[in-house]
N, C-alpha and C positions, 0 to 999 in steps of 0.2 A: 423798752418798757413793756412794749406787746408781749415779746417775746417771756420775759419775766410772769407777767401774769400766767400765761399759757404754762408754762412751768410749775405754777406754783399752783394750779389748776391741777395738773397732772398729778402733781408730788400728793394734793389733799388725796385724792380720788384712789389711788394705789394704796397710798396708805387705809383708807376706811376698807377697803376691799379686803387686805391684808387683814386688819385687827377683825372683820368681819368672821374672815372663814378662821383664824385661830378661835374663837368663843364659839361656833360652833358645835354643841354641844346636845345632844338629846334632854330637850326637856323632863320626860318622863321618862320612867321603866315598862319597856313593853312585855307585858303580861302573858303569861302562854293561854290560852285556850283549854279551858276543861270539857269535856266530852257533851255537857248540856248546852256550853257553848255553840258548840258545831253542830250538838244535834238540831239547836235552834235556828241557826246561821240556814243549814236544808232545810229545815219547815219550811222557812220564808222565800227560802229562794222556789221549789217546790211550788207551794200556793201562789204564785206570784204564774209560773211558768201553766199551772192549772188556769189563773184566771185569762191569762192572755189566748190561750186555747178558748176556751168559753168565749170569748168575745169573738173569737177569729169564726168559730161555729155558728155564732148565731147571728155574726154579719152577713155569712153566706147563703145561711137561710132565708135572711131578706133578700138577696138576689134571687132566689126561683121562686115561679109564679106558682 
């Protein structure tokens, strides 16, 4: 009877695995990137890599007397 359940266990489990990765499917349509895209994408990353400089400069300056 163990053994049955354990089986039948198994058999659910492979099966949803199975019909899982068949449906698999990309939600969406991925979109290419137009060039104000990107150019946006560096602004951000840019400003982002400026501010963490700015921070790292003026923490340092709190360390000298």
């Amino acid at each position: 009877m163990a053994v049955m359940m354990g089986l039948e266990r198994l058999v659910v489990t492979l099966k949803s695995k199975i019909i899982r990765s068949l449906k698999t499917k990309k939600l969406y349509d991925k979109i290419e990137k137009s060039e104000s895209m990107r150019f946006e994408i560096r602004s951000r990353k840019a400003r982002k890599l400026i501010e963490k400089t700015l921070k790292t400069a003026d923490s340092s300056k709190r360390l000298r007397p």
